[in-house]
Every structure is written in structure tokens, then in C-alpha cells.
C-alpha positions as CSV (number, residue, x, y, z in Angstrom):
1,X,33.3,28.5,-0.7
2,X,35.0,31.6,-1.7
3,X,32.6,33.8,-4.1
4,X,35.4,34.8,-6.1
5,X,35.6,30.7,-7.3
6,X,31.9,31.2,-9.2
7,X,33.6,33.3,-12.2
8,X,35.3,30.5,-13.3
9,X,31.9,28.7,-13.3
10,X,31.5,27.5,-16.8
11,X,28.8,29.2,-18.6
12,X,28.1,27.3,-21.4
13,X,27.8,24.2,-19.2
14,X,24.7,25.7,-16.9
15,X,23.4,27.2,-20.0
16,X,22.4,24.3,-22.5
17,X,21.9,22.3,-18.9
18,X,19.0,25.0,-18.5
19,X,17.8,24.8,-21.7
20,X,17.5,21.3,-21.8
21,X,15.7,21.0,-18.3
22,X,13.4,23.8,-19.7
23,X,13.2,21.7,-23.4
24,X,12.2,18.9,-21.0
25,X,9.6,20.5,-19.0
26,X,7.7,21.7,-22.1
27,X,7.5,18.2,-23.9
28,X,6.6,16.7,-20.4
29,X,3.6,19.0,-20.4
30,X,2.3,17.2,-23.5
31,X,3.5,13.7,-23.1
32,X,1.6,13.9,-19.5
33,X,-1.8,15.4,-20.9
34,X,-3.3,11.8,-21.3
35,X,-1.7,10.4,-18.5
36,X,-3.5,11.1,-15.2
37,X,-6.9,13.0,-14.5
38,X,-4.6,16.0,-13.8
39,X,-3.4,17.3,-17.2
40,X,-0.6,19.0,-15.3
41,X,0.1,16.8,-12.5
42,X,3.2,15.5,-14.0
43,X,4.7,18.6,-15.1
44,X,4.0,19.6,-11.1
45,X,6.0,17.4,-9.5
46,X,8.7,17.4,-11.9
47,X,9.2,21.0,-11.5
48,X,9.0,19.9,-7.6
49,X,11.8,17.6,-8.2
50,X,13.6,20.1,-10.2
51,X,13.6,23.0,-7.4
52,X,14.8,20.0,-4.8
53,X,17.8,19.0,-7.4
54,X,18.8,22.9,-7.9
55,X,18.9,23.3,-4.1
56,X,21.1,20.0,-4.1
57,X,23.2,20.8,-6.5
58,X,24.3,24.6,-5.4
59,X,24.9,22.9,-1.9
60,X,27.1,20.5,-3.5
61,X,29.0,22.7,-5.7
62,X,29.9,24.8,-2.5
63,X,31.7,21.9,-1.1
64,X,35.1,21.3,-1.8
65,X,34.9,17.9,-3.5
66,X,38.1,16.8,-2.7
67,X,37.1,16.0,1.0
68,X,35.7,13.0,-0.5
69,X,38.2,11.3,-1.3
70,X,38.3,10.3,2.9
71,X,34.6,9.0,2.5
72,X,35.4,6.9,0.0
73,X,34.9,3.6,1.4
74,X,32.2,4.7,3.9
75,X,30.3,5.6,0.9
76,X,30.9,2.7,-1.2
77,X,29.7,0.6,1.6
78,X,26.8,3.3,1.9
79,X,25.7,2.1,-1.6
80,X,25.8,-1.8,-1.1
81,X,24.0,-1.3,1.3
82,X,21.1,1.0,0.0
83,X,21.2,-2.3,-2.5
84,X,20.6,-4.6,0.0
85,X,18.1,-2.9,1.7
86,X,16.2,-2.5,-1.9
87,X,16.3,-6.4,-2.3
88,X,15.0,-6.8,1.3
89,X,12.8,-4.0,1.7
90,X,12.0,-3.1,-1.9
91,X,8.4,-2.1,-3.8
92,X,7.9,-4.1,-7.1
93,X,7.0,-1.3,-10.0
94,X,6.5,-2.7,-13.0
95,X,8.1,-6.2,-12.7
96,X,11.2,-4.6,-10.9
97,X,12.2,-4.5,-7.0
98,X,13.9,-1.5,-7.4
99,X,12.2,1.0,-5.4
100,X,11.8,2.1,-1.5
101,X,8.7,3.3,-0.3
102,X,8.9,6.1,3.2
103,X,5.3,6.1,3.9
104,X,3.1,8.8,2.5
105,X,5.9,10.0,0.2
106,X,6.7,8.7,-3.0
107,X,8.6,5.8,-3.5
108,X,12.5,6.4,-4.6
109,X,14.8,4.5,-6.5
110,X,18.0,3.9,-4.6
111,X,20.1,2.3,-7.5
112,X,19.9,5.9,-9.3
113,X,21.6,7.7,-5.9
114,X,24.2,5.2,-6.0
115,X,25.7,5.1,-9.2
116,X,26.8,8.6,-8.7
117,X,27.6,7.5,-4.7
118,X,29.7,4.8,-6.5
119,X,31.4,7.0,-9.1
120,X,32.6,8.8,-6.3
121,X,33.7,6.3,-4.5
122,X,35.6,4.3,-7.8
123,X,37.4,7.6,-9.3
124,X,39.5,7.5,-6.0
125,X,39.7,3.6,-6.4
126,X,41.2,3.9,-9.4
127,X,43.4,7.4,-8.3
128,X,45.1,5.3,-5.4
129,X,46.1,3.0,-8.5
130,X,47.3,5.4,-10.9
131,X,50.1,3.5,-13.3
132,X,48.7,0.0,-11.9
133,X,46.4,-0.9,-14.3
134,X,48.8,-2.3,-17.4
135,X,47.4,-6.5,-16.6
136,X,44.5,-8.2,-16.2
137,X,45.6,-9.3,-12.7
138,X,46.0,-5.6,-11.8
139,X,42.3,-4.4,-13.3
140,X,41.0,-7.6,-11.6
141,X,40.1,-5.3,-7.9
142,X,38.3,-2.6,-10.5
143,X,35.7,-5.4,-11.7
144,X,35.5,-7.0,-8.1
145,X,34.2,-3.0,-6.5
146,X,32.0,-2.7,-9.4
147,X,30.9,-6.3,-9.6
148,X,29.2,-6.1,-6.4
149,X,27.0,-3.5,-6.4
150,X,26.7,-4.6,-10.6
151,X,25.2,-8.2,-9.0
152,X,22.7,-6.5,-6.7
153,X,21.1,-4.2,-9.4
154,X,20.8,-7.0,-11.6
155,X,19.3,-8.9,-9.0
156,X,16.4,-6.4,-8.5
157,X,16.2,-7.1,-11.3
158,X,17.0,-3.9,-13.2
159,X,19.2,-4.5,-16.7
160,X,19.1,-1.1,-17.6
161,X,20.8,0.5,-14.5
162,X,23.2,-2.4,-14.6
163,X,24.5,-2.0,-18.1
164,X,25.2,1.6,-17.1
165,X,27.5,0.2,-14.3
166,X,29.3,-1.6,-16.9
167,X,29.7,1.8,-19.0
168,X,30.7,3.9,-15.9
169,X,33.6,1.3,-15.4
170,X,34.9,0.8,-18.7
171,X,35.3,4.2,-19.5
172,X,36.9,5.7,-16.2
173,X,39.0,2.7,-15.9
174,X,40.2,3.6,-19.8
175,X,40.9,7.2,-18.6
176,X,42.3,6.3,-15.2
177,X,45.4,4.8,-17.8
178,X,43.9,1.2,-17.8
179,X,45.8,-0.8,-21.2
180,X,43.3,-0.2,-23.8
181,X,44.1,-3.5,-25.3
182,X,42.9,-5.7,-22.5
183,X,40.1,-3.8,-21.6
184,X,38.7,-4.2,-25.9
185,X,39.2,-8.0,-25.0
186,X,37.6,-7.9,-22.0
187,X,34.8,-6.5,-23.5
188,X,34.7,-8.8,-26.6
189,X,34.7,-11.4,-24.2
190,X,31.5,-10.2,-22.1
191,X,29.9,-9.8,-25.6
192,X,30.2,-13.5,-26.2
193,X,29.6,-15.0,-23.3
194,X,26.3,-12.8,-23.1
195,X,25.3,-14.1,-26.7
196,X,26.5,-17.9,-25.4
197,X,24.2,-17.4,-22.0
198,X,21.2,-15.8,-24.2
199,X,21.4,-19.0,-26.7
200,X,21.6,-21.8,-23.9
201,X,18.6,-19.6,-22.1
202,X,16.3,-20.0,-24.9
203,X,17.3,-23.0,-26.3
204,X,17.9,-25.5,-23.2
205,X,16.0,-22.8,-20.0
206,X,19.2,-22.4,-18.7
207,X,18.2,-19.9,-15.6
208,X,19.2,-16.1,-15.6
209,X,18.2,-13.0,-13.1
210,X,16.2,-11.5,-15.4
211,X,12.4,-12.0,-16.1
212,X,11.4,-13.1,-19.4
213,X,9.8,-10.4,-20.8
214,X,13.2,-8.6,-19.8
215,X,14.9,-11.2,-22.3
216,X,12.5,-10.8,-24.6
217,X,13.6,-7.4,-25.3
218,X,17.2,-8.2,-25.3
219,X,16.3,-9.9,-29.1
220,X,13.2,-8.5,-30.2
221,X,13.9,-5.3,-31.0
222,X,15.9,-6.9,-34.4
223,X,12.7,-7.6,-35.5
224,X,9.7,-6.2,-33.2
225,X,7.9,-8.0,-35.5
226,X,8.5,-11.5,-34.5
227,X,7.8,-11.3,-30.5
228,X,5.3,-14.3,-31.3
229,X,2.0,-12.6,-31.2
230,X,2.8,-10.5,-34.1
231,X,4.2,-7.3,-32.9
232,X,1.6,-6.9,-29.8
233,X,3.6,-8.9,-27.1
234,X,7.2,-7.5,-26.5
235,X,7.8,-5.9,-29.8
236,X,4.8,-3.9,-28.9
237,X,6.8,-0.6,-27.2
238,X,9.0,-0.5,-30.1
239,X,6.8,-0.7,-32.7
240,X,4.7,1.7,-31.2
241,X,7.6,4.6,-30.8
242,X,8.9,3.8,-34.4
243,X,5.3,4.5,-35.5
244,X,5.4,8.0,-33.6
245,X,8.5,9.1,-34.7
246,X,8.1,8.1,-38.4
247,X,4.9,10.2,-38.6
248,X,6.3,12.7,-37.2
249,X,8.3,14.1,-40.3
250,X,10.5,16.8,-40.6
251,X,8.5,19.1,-38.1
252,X,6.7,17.1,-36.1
253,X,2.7,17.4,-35.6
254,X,2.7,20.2,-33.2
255,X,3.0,20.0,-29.4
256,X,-0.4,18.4,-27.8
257,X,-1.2,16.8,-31.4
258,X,0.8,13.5,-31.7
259,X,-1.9,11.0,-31.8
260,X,0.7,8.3,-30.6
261,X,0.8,9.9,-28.0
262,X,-2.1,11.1,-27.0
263,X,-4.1,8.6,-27.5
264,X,-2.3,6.5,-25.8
265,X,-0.9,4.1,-28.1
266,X,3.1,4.5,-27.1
267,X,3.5,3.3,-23.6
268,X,5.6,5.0,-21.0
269,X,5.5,8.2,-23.0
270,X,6.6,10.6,-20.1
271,X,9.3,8.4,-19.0
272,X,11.0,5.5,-20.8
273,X,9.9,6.9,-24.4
274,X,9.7,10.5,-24.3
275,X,12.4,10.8,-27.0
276,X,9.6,9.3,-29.5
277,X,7.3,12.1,-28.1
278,X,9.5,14.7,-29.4
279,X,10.2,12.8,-32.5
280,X,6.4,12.9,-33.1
281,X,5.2,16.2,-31.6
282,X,8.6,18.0,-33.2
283,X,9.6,15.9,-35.8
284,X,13.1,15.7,-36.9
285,X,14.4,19.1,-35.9
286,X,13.1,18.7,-32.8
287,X,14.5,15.4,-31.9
288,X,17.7,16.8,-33.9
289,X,18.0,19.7,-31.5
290,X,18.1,17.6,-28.3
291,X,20.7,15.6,-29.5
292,X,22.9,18.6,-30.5
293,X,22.3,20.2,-27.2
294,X,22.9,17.2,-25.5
295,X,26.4,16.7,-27.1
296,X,27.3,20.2,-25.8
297,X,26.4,19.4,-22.3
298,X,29.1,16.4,-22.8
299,X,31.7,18.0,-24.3
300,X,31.5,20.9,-21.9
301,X,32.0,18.1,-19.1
302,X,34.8,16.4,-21.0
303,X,36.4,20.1,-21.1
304,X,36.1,20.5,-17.4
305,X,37.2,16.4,-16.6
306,X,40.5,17.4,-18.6
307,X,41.1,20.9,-16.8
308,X,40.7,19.3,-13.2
309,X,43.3,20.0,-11.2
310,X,44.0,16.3,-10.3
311,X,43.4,13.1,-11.4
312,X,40.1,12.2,-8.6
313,X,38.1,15.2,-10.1
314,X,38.7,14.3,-13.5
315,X,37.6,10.7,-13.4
316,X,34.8,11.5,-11.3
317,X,33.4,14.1,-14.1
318,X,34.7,11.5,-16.2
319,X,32.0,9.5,-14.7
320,X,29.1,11.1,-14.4
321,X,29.7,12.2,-18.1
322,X,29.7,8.2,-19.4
323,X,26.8,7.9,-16.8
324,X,24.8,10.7,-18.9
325,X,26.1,9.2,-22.3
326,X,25.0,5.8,-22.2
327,X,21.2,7.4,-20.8
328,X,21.3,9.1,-23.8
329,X,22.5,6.4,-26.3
330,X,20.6,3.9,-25.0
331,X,17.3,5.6,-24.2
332,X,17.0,7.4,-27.9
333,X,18.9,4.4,-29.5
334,X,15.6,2.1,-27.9
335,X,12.9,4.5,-29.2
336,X,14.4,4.5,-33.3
337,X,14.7,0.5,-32.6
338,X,18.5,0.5,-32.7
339,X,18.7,-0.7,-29.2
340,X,16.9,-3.4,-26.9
341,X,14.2,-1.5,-24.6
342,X,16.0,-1.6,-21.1
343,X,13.7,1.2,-19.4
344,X,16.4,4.0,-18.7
345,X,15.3,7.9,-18.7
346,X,16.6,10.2,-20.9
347,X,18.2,12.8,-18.5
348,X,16.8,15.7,-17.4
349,X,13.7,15.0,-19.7
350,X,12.1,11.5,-18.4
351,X,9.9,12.0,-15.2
352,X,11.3,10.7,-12.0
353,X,12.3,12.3,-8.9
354,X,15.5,9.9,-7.9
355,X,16.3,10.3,-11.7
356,X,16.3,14.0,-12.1
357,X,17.7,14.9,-8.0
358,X,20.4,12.1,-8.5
359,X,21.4,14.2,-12.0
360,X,21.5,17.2,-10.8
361,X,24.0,16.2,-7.5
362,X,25.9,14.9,-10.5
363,X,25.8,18.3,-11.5
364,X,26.7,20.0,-8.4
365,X,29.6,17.6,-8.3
366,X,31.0,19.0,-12.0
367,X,30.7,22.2,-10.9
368,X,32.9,21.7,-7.9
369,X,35.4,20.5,-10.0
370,X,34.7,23.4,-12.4
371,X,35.2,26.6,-10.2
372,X,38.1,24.6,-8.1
373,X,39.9,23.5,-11.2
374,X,42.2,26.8,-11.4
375,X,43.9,28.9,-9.3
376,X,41.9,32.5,-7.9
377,X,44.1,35.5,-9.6
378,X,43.4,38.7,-7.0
């Protein structure tokens, strides 16, 4: 990579993307005190993860990401087939097959390295059928590459990664030219037949991929309340991060002082719910702050999608931008009790190593299209 390509880098990008990693470092700190014998062991292997991602995603941005385009298919098979071998060969972590353990290392999560394998792969899917997409019968092979690897994650089964599949495809298919029209039916359609599938479920047992307590929280969240046990069966998460965020007022309790969460009562606060940390520990300006920093990071990636220099880099910033928008819709959206509790991480915030290494490759790859995106003036 030529060194003159990095002052076109876009600055505002890698600053709020700092920011936020450091935001999310400090609230891990607290959300982890409570959560193992080692008040800092979480915050340790995060910052691990975060070095490894950094390194991935300079190496990344140095290579020209247009060469990609002739891995395409090689990696799209690469990705059914990390899928596969999850289904096969997979570790069960909390009621879900969706993780691969090498030994004395720590188990990973495949099905987050291959969503942004598979944007990759779909964004030149989609360029090789640029003006083709005005039909149903023409958007039909854009549903079939997706569907597949879309049927193996749900398999595992993991709803949450899956309905991110669905977001990823809607939304670079809509900006890959796809007719707006058919794709709104196409998803009012879904809608239904989801609601249809839900009703037969419960009412006749018809049988779905998904455990019950994953149904469950399709419903309950409408009224946590009425989860049959009276708000301490599968309304239990939601009622618990509602409770931590209410108290947590217009400036929060302090950092280290939410009782939710230190005490314990909100589950999964270093991962799933760490939004209601913040919304506890930092009250409303807090949890206000992350969102506003969070919409610069996207509209700093929409900015560099529509400067691309060709179609393939835009969709595939495209992407990995509706990839980090539905994370963050759906994981806050789930902790205020707008949206059913799938289990997705906020990114760059939530612990996890696949999560956060897989996020920043995603960043790499933006870059690339960043500092390629214009031509070097001498």
C-alpha cells in the first residue's frame, strides 16, 4: 500500500471508532466487577481481543480490497462451510451450538466471521447483477446465496445472528438498485408468515428450529409480565434491564454503583445487556452519548460507501454498516423492552472475542475502501 493513500484516511471515522472502543472498555470494567473472582479479568482479555482486532484491521486496510472480488465464491463456500462444521463440530453455550472450541484456547463463534466473509462475498453477487434486480424472478438468486448460510445459523440455533442476515440483504440489495417496491412486499410478506408460524406454534405445536425459551422471547417482551411465572421466567432479562435503566435517571448512579448490576440482578451484563449498564451506571446522558456517537460512526460509513470508487466497495461498506445498525437497534432496542431479547452484542462494547476481531476486520475493510476511494494528487 502506498503511504501517501493514509491522508485520505477519514479522521472522524477512526476517531468516534476510538472513542467508543475506549467508552466501552471503561463500562466493561464495571459491568465485569461482579462477574468472575478476577475484578479485571474481563476488561483483560477484551483489551487482548482488541490489540488482535487493531493488528487485523491495519493488515486489512493495507490490502487492496478489490482483489476480492476473485475470492468471491471461494469465500462464500468458506462460510457454509465454517457453518457446517459448527452444526457438526460445535460447543453448546447457553442453549446454542454456535461455537468451536481449539483446545486450550477459547472457544469462537464462527457465524460472527462469516457474516462479514459473506458480505464480501454478496456485494460482488449483487455488482455482477447491476440493473438485474427490477422482478421477483431476478432477486430470487439474492435470497437463495443468503438463504443458505441464513438456514444454517438458524439451525444452531441462533435467531439473533440470523435476523442480522436478513438486514445485511435487504439493505444491500435495496442499494445494489433492487425495485424498492417488491422488496417492501417481500418483507410484509415474511412479517406475516412469521406471525402465521408463531400462532400455529403455540396454538397447535407446530415444530420450529428454535428452542422454546427462544420463542418465548419473540412475544414476551410485549408484556414481560405475562411469561407465566410472573415476570421470573422469560420476562425475567427484560424486566431486570428496564429496572436498571429506569433508576438510573438523568445521570446515572456513578460507575461501580448500579446495584442492578452489581449485585447481580440483570443477567448477561457484560455482554447481551451492557446498554442497561450504562443506562444505570450513566443514566440518560450516558446512554444518550453512545447513541449519538454511534450514529456518527454510521454516517461516516454511509459517507465513505457513497464515495467508493465502484459499486463492490460501496455495497460492501454498505454492509458492514446495516450489519453494525441492526446490532445496535436491536441490542439497545431489547434492553428499553422495545424489542424481543435475541442475544446480539452491542459492537465494540459487549465482551467477546469473535465479536469484537470480526468488527474490527469489518473495519479494516472500510478503510480500504476509504483511502482507495480517490485518486493520489502528487
Amino acid at each position: 500500500m502506498d503511504i501517501k493513500r493514509l491522508k485520505f484516511i477519514d479522521r472522524p471515522f477512526v476517531m468516534v471508532l476510538l472513542i467508543i472502543i475506549a467508552f466501552g472498555l471503561i463500562v466493561l470494567t464495571s459491568a465485569s466487577l461482579s462477574v468472575s473472582s478476577d475484578p479485571y479479568f474481563y476488561l483483560k482479555k477484551q483489551s487482548f481481543f482488541i490489540i488482535l482486532g487493531l493488528i487485523a484491521a491495519v493488515m486489512v486496510m493495507r490490502y487492496d480490497y478489490t482483489q476480492m472480488k476473485r475470492y468471491c465464491y471461494i469465500l462464500y463456500g468458506l462460510s457454509v462451510l465454517m457453518l457446517i462444521a459448527v452444526k457438526v463440530f460445535g460447543v453448546e453455550v447457553r442453549g446454542t451450538t454456535g461455537w468451536i472450541g481449539f483446545g486450550p484456547f477459547p472457544p469462537v463463534q464462527p457465524a460472527e466471521f462469516t457474516k462479514v466473509i459473506l458480505i464480501l462475498a454478496f456485494a460482488e453477487f449483487l455488482n455482477q447483477r447491476k440493473g438485474m434486480l427490477d422482478t421477483l424472478a431476478e432477486m430470487m438468486p439474492c435470497f437463495l446465496f443468503m438463504g443458505i448460510p441464513f438456514i444454517l445459523i438458524l439451525m444452531q440455533p441462533d435467531l439473533g445472528t440470523a435476523l442480522v442476515y436478513i438486514a445485511i440483504t435487504v439493505v444491500m440489495m435495496f442499494c445494489a438498485g433492487a425495485n424498492p417496491w417488491i422488496l417492501l412486499r417481500i418483507i410484509a410478506g415474511a412479517v406475516l408468515l412469521i406471525a402465521l408460524v408463531l400462532f400455529l406454534h403455540f396454538q397447535f405445536g407446530m415444530w420450529l428450529p428454535l428452542e422454546d425459551y427462544q420463542l418465548k422471547r419473540l412475544i414476551v417482551f410485549i408484556n414481560p409480565y405475562e411469561d407465566g411465572l410472573g415476570g421470573r421466567g422469560s420476562g425475567w432479562n427484560t424486566i431486570q434491564s428496564l429496572i436498571a435503566i429506569g433508576s438510573g435517571g438523568l445521570t446515572g448512579k456513578g460507575l461501580f454503583n448500579g446495584t442492578q448490576v452489581q449485585l447481580n440482578f440483570l443477567p448477561e451484563h457484560h455482554t447481551d445487556f451492557i446498554y442497561a449498564v450504562i443506562g444505570e451506571e450513566l443514566g440518560f446522558l450516558g446512554a444518550a452519548f453512545l447513541i449519538i456517537i454511534y450514529g456518527i460512526l454510521i454516517i461516516r460509513a454511509i459517507y465513505i460507501s457513497y464515495n467508493a470508487k465502484e459499486l463492490y466497495g460501496s455495497l460492501m461498506v454498505i454492509g458492514i454498516t446495516a450489519m453494525w445498525l441492526f446490532h445496535v437497534f436491536e441490542s439497545i432496542g431489547m434492553s428499553i423492552g422495545l424489542m424481543p431479547i435475541t442475544g446480539i452484542p452491542l459492537p465494540f462494547l459487549s465482551y467477546g472475542g469473535s465479536s469484537m476481531i470480526t468488527n474490527l476486520i469489518a473495519v479494516g475493510l472500510i478503510l480500504s475502501v476509504n483511502i482507495r476511494g480517490k485518486k493520489i494528487v502528487f
